[in-house]
Structure formats: structure tokens, C-alpha cells
N, C-alpha and C positions, 0 to 999 in steps of 0.2 A: 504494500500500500504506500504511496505517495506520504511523504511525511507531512506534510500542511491538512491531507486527508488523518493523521492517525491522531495527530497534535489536536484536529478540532471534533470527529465522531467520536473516535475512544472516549472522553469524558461523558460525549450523551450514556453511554453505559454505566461510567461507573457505581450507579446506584438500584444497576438492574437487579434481576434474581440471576443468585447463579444456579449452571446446572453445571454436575460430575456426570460423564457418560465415562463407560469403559470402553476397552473394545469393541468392535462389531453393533455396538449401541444404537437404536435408529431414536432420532430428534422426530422425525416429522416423516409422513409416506406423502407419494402424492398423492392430490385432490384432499390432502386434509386444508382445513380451513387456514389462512392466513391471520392471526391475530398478533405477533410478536415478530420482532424481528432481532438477532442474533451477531453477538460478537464475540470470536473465537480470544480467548484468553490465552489456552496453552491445549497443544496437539494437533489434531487435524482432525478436519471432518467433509466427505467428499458428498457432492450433489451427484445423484447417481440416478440415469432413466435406462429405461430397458428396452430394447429394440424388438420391434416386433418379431425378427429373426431369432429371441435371447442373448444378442452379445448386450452387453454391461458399457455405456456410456457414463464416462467420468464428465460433468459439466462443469462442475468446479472443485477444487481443492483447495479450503478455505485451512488458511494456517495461525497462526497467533497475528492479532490484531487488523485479522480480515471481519468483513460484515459477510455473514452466512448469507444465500440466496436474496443478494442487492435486488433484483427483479423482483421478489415476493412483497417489495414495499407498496408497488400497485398493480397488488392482484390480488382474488378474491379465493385462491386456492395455489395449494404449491404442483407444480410440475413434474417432480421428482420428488427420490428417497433422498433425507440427509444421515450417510452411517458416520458415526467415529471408526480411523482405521486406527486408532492408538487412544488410551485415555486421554479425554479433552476436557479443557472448563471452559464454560462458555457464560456468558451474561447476557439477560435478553431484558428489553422492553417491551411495552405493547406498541404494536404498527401502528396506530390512535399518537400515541406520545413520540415516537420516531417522526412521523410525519409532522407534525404540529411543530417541532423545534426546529425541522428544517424551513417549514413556513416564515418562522417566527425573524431568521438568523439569517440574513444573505451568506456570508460569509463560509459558515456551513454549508447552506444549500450548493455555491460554487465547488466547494468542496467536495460535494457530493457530487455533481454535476463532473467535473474533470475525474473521479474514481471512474463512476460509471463508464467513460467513453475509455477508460485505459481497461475497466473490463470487458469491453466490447473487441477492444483488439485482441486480446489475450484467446477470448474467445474464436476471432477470426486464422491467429494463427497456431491451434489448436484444430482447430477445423482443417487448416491448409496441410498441416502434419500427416494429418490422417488419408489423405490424397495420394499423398508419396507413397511407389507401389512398393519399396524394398524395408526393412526392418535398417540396414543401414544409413540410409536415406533418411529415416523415419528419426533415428536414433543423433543423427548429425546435426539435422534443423532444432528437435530439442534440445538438445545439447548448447547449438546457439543460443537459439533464446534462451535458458536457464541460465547460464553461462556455468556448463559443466555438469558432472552427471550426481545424483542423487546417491548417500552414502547407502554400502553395502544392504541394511538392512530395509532399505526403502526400494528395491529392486523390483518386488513385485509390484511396487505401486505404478512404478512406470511404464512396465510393462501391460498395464492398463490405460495406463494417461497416452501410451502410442497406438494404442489399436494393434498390440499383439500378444501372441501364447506367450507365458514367461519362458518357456521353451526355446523360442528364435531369439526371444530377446538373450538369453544365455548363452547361447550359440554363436550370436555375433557380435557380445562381449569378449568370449573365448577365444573366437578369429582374432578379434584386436590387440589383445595379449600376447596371442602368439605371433602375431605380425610385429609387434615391439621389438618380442628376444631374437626374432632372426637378423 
């Protein structure tokens, strides 16, 4: 998150309720009602819909001092499941008092305003990732964007967030390794 965005939303939370989720935890399925909205403290918690094929689309991966599913702010129902992939704390408002402050606060509302459009690109190039027809390919362009690859134990996460089996994604980790030591 943009720093002027965490410097001015973070504190709309700090008097929310907090929630503890464990692992595999679900917040919210979709179509359940919109009533609060969500700010990741500590862990991760991924926005996840299902394709009508069954692969597993990751739409967001909300990490400490993200706003969970920004869109849900106007809508009348959520889209997707939100799981914790790791214990997370999270602090929510009501969407009611979320909306109202942005009203109230240009300075916030901008702030909200330039988030949103840096999540929109995230979003676009995420979408563009998944186009690319090779697991290398696929592995290269995240990598830019991120700048570098996600430590050991977070392996299989990415291998979701690429639109592949942790299997290739393994496999052309292990090419890369072994393309170093020769």
C-alpha cells in the first residue's frame, strides 16, 4: 500500500473489532452480505472465486496493512471467499462508518481514490501473467513485478497466484538451479 494511503486509512481502523483467524479460516463466502469492511493487521488472507471449470482464482492477497476486498465498499454482496493462508489479525469497521469518513475527509477519500487505481493495475497485471503460455514466462513477469520470488515457504502460494500445479512450478525452479551450477 502506498504510504500516504496507510498513514491516512490505517487509523480509520484502529478502533475496529479485531478478528484472530487461523489457518484455512474463511472471513466471508460469497454472496454473503456486505456490512464491514477489513484491515489486514498481520498474515495474509487471499480473495479467492472458483471457476466454473474448478481451478481456484486468487483475486487478491491482502497482507498486513492492506484493506481486504477495497470493491466490497460498494457492493451489496461479496464476490468471492476470503481464506487466511497463515494466522491473520485483522480489524474491521462497519461499510456504514468506512464510507461516511471517506465522505466526510477529502484527503482520505484521495487517498482512497489513488489505492484503488494502483489496485486496479495490480489487478490488470495479474490478469496479463496468467496469458503467458509457459510456467517460465509466467514465473519471470512475477518475479518483475514483485521484484523477486516469495520465500521458501510461501511456494505454494504462488504457484496459485501464477495459474499453475505446484508441480511445474517446482520443476522450473529446479531447471533454474540447475542452470546456475553449470
Amino acid at each position: 500500500m502506498i504510504s500516504i494511503m496507510s498513514c491516512l486509512i490505517q487509523p480509520i481502523f484502529e478502533n475496529g473489532k479485531t478478528h484472530h483467524l487461523k489457518k484455512d479460516d474463511v472471513l466471508f463466502r460469497a454472496n454473503d452480505a456486505v456490512t464491514s469492511m477489513h484491515f489486514v493487521v498481520d498474515g495474509t488472507i487471499d480473495l479467492i472465486r472458483h471457476s466454473q471449470t474448478g481451478i481456484k482464482l486468487i483475486l487478491q492477497r491482502a497482507e498486513p496493512n492492506q484493506v481486504l476486498a477495497e470493491a466490497s465498499a460498494h457492493s451489496d454482496s461479496y464476490h468471492c471467499d476470503a481464506v487466511a493462508t497463515q494466522p491473520t489479525v485483522l480489524k474491521s469497521i462497519t461499510k456504514r462508518n468506512f464510507l461516511s469518513i471517506l465522505g466526510k475527509d477529502p484527503a482520505v477519500n484521495l487517498a482512497w481514490l489513488k489505492h484503488l487505481s494502483s489496485v486496479v493495475q495490480t489487478a490488470r497485471y495479474r490478469a496479463e501473467i496468467r496469458t503467458l503460455r509457459t510456467v517460465s514466462d509466467r514465473l519471470d513477469a512475477w518475479s518483475d513485478f514483485r521484484s523477486g520470488l516469495p520465500p521458501k515457504g510461501q511456494l505454494q502460494n504462488l504457484a496459485e497466484e501464477l495459474g499453475v500445479s505446484r508441480e511445474a512450478l517446482y520443476r522450473e525452479l529446479a531447471r533454474r538451479r540447475a542452470a546456475k551450477t553449470e
